[in-house]
C-alpha positions as CSV (number, residue, x, y, z in Angstrom):
1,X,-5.2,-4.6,3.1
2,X,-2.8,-7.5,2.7
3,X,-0.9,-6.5,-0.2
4,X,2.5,-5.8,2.0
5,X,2.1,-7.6,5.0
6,X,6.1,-8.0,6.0
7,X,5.8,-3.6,6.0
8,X,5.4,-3.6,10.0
9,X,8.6,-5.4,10.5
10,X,9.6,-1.7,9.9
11,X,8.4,0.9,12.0
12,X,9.9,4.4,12.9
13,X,9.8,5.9,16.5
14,X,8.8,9.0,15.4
15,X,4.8,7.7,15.5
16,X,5.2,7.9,19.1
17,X,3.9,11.5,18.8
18,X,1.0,10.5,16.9
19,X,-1.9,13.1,17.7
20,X,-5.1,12.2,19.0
21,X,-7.2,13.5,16.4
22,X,-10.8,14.1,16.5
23,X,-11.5,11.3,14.2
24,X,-9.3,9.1,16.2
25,X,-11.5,9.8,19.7
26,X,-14.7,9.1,18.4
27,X,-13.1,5.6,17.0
28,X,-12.1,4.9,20.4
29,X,-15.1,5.8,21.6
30,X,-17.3,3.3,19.2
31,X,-14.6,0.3,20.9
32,X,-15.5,1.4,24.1
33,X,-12.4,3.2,25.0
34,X,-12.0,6.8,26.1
35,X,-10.0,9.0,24.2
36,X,-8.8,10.7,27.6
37,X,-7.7,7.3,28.8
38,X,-4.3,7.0,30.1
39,X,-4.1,2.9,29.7
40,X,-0.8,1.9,27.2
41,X,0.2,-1.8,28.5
42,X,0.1,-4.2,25.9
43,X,-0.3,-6.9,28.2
44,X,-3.5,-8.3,27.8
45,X,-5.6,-11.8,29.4
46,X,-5.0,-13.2,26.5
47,X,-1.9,-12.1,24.3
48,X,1.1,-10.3,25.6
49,X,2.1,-8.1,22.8
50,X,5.5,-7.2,24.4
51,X,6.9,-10.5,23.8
52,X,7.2,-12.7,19.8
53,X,4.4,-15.1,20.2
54,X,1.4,-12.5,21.1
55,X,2.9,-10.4,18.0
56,X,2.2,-13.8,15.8
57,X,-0.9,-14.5,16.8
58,X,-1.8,-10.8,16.8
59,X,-0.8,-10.4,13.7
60,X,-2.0,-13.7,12.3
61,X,-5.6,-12.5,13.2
62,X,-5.8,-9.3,11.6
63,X,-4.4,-10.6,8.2
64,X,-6.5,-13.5,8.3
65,X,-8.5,-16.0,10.4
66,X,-6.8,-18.7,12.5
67,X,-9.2,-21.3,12.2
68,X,-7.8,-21.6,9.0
69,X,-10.4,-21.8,7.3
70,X,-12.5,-18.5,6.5
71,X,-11.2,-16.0,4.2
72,X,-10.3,-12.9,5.4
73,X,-11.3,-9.8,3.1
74,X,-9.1,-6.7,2.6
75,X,-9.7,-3.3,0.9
76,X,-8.1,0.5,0.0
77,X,-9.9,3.0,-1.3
78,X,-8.3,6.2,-2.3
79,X,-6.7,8.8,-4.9
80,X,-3.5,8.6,-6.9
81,X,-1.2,12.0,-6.3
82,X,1.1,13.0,-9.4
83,X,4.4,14.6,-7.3
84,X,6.2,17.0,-9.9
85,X,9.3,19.8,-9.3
86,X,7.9,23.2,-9.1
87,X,3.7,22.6,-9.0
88,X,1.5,21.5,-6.7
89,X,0.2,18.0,-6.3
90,X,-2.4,17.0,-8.7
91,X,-4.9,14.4,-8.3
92,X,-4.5,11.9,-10.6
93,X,-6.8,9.3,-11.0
94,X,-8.7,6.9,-7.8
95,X,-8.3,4.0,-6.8
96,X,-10.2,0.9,-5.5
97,X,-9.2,-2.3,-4.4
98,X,-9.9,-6.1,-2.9
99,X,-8.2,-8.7,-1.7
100,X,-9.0,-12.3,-0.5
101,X,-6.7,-14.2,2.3
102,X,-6.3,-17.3,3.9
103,X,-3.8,-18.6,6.9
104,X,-2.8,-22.1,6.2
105,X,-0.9,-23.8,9.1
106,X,3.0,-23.6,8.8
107,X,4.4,-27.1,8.4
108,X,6.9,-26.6,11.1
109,X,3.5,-26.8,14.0
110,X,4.3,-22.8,15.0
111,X,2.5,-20.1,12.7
112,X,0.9,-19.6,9.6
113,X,1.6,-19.5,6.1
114,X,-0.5,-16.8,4.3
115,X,-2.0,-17.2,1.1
116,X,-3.5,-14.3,-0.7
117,X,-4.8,-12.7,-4.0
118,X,-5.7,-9.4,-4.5
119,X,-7.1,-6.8,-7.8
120,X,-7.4,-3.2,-8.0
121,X,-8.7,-0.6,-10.2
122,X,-7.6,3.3,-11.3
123,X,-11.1,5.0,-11.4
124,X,-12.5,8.3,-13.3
125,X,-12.2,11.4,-9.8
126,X,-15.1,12.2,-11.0
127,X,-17.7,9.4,-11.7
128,X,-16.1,6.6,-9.6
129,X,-16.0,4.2,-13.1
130,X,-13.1,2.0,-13.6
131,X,-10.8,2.9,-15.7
132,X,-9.8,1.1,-19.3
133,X,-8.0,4.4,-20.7
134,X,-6.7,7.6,-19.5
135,X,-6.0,10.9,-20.5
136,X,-2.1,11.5,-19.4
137,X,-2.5,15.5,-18.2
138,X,1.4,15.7,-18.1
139,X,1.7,14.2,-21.7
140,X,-2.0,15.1,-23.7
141,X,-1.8,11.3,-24.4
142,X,-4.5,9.0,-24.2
143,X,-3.1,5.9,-22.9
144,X,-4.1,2.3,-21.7
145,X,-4.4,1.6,-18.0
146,X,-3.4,-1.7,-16.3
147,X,-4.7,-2.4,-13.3
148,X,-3.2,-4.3,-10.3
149,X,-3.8,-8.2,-10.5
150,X,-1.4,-9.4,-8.0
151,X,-2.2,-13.9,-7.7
152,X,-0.6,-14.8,-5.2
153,X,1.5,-12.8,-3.2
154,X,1.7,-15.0,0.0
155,X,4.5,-14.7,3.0
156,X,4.6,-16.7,6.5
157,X,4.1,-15.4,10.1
158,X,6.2,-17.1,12.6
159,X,7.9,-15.4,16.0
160,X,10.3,-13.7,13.5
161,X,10.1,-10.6,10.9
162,X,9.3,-12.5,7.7
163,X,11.8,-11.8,4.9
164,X,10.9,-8.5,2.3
165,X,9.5,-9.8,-0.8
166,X,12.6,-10.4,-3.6
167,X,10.7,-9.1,-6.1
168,X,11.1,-12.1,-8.6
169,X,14.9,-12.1,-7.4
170,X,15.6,-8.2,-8.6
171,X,15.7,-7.8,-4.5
172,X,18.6,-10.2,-3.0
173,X,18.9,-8.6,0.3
174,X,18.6,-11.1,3.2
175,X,18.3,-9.4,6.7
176,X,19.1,-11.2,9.9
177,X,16.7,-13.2,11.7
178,X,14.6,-10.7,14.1
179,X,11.9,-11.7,16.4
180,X,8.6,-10.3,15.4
181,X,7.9,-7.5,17.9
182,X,5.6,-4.8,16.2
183,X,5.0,-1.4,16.9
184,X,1.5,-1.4,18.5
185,X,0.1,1.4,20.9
186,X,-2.5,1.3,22.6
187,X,-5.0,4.0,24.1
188,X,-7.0,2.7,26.3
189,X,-10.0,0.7,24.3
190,X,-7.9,1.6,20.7
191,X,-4.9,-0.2,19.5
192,X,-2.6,1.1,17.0
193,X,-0.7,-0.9,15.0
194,X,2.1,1.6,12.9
195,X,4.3,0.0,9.9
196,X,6.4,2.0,6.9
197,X,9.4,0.2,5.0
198,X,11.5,2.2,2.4
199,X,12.6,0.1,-0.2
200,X,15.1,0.8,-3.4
201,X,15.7,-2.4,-5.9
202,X,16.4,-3.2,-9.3
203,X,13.3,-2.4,-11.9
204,X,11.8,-5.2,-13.5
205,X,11.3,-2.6,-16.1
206,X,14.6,-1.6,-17.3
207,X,14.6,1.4,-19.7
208,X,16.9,-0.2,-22.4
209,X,13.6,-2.9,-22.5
210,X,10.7,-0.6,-21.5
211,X,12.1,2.9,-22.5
212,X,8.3,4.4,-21.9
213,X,7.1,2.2,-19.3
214,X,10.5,2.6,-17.3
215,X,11.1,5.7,-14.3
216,X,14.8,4.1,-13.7
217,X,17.4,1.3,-13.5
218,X,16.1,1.2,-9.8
219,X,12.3,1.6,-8.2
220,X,12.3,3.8,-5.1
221,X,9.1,3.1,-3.0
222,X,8.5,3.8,0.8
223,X,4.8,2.8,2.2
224,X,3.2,3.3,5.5
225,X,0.4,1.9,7.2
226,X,-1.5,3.1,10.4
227,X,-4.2,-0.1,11.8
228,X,-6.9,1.5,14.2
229,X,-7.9,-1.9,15.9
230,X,-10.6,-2.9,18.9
231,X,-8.1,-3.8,22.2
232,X,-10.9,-5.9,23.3
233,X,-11.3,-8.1,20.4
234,X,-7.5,-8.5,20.3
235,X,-8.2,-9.8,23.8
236,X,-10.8,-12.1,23.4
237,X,-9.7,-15.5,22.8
238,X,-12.8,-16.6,21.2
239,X,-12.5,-14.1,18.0
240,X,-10.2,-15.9,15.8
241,X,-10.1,-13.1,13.2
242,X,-9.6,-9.4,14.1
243,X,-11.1,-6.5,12.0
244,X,-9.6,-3.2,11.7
245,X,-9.5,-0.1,9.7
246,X,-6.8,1.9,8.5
247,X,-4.5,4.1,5.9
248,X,-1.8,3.3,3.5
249,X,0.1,5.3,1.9
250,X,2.7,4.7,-0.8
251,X,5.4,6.9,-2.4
252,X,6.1,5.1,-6.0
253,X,7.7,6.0,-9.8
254,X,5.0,6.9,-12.4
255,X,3.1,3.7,-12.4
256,X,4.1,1.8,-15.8
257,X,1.1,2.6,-17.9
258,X,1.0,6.0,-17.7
259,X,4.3,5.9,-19.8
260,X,5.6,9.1,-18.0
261,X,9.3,7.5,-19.2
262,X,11.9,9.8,-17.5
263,X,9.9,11.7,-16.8
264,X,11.1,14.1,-13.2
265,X,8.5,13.3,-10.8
266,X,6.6,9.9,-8.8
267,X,3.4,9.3,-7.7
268,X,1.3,8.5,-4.2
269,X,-1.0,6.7,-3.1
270,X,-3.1,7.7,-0.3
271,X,-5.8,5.3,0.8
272,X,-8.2,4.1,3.5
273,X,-7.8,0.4,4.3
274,X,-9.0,-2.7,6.2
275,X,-9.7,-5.9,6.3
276,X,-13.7,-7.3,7.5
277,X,-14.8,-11.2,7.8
278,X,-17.3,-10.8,5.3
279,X,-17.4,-9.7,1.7
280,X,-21.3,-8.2,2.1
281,X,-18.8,-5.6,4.7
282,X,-16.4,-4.2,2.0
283,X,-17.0,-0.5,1.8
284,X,-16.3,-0.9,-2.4
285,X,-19.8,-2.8,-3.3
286,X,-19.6,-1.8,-7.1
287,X,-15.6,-2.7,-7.1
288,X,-17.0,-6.1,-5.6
289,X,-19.7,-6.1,-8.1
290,X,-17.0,-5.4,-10.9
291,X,-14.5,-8.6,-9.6
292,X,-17.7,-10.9,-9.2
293,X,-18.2,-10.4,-13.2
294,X,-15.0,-9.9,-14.7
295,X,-12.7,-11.5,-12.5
296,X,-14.2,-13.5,-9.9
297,X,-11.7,-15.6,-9.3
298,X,-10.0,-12.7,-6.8
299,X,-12.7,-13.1,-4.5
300,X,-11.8,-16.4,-3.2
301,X,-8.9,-17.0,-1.1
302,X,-5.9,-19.5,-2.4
303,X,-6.2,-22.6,-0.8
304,X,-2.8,-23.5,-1.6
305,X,0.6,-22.2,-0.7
306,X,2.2,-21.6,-4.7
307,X,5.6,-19.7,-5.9
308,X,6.3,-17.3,-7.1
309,X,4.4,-13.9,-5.2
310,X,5.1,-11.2,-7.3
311,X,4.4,-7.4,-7.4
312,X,2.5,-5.9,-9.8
313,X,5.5,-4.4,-11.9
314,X,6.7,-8.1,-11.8
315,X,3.5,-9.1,-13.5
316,X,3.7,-5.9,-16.0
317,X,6.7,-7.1,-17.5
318,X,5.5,-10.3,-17.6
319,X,2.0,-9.9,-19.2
320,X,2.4,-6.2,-21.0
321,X,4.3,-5.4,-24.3
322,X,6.9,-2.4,-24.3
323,X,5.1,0.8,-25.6
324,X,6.6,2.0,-29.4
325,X,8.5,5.2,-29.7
326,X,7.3,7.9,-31.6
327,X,8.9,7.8,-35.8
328,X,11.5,10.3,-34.1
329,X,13.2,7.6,-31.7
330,X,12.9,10.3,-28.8
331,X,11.5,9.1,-25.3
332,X,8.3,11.1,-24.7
333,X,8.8,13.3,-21.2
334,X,6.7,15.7,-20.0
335,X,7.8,19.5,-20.2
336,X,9.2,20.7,-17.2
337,X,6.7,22.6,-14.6
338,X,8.2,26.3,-14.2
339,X,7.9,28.5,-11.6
340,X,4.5,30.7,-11.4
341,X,5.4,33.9,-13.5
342,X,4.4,36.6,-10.8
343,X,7.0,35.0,-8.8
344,X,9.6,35.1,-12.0
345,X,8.6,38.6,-12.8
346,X,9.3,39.5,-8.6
347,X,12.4,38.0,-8.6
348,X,13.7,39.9,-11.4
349,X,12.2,43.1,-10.2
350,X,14.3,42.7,-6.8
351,X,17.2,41.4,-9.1
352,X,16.8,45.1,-10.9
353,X,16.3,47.0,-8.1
354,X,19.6,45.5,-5.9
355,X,21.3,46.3,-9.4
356,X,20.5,49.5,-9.6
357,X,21.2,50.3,-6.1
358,X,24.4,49.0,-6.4
């Protein structure tokens, strides 16, 4: 998926312990690797990933195509987590999701500009249908469900880290200039590609505006993204666009609509992604189905480099009303998750019996 492309200009070391997983070997195996193999150099016949330019053009060809022409398609499909004090996870509601990219050639004769539009969907756990309402379990409230219509949300790729997205200007931090060196690893016939950012910025929904809508003065968000990618396409010069599969995760406030207010608490995403060459390849057929009826529009790449690229809380406060308070003027929370009461009722037995001993 394309959504967050600038997320591998921040990696942690910690991945370097990554563990070769079942799941991973047989990927290897289906690239024609070995999952035994002891091979690691990024330096291939054809791009050098150890230095800025085979980064670029690495990069460039698993977001998109260079011939600059074809669109590259991306997807996630996964579950929404509701993260509370004192209870387990709960699963909240799916998720489902496509985008459409295209690399455009950067005016200044080294890299790409790329252009990008994307839609996703909260879906019933149970049936797979998309979403139009939603019964709040924290809340017993019924309420409307916005999905993610992000058009565009572009950024370059040049020999340098590109520069976060500002969010419609709530995020004004400008990092120095660093040349693009991401953190692939390879093993053997797999390459890894790993990527997280942690982010904390200004809500476009501020809770003197959006007092239901609103987690905050400022969003707190961290994703990560782990690319399992074919060394040998990365190496061919003739393959202009690189497939790959994946996960993202993200770690967000109470997404807008569920109008969880002040709720303590956040929500996470955990998905599979990828990106394939052709639509007929998306894993989500009835999500494609869906966009090719009621928005088709987000199956076609931009052709165009346009401003602004905003998120999808950017476009919520944009395009969405703030939700009325109840007669009473009170914010709506959800009651605080307690403790189990077998663990209440041991506690206080102990608590008696140290009395008592005393």
């Amino acid at each position: 998926m394309h959504r967050r492309d600038f997320l591998a200009g921040s990696t942690v070391a910690a991945a370097a312990g990554l563990a070769l997983t079942p799941g991973m070997a047989q990927a290897m195996e289906r690239v024609g690797g070995e999952a035994g193999s002891t091979d690691r150099s990024l330096t291939g016949d054809f791009l050098d990933l150890t230095k800025p330019e085979g980064n670029r053009e690495a990069w460039a060809r698993l977001l998109g195509n260079t011939d600059t022409k074809s669109t590259k398609y991306g997807f996630a499909e996964g579950i929404i987590q509701g993260v509370r004090p004192n209870e387990a996870l709960r699963d909240l509601v799916g998720f489902t999701m496509v985008s459409a990219a295209r690399l455009l050639p950067h005016e200044d004769g080294v890299g790409y500009r790329k252009v990008l539009r994307e839609i996703g969907f909260y879906t019933d756990l149970k049936t797979g249908e998309i979403l139009t309402e939603w019964e709040n379990p924290y809340l017993g409230e019924t309420v409307k469900v916005v999905p993610i219509a992000n058009d565009p949300f572009n950024h370059t790729i040049t020999n340098f880290y590109p520069e976060p997205p500002n969010y419609g200007g709530l995020n004004r931090e400008k990092p120095p200039q660093i040349p693009l060196m991401l953190d692939f690893r390879r093993r053997g016939g797999m390459l890894n590609l790993f990527s997280h950012i942690n982010l904390f910025y200004p809500n476009a929904l501020q809770p003197g505006e959006w007092p239901r809508e609103s987690s905050g003065e400022f969003n707190r968000v961290t994703e990560t993204f782990l690319y399992f990618i074919d060394w040998d396409a990365m190496q061919d010069p003739s393959i202009t666009s690189v497939e790959y599969d994946g996960t993202w995760s993200r770690v967000t406030p109470w997404l807008p609509w569920m109008l969880m207010g002040p709720s303590e608490g956040h929500c996470v995403y955990q998905t599979f992604m990828g990106a394939v060459d052709s639509i007929d390849r998306l894993p989500n057929p009835d999500t494609v189905d869906y966009i090719r009826v009621n928005h088709p529009k987000y199956l076609d790449a931009p052709e165009t480099w346009e401003e602004p690229s905003l998120s999808s809380l950017e476009w919520y406060a944009r395009e969405q009303t703030p939700a009325p308070l109840p007669p009473s003027g009170e914010i709506p929370t959800a009651p605080r998750a307690e403790l189990p009461q077998w663990w209440q009722r041991m506690k206080a037995a102990r608590q008696g019996a140290g009395d008592g001993g005393g």
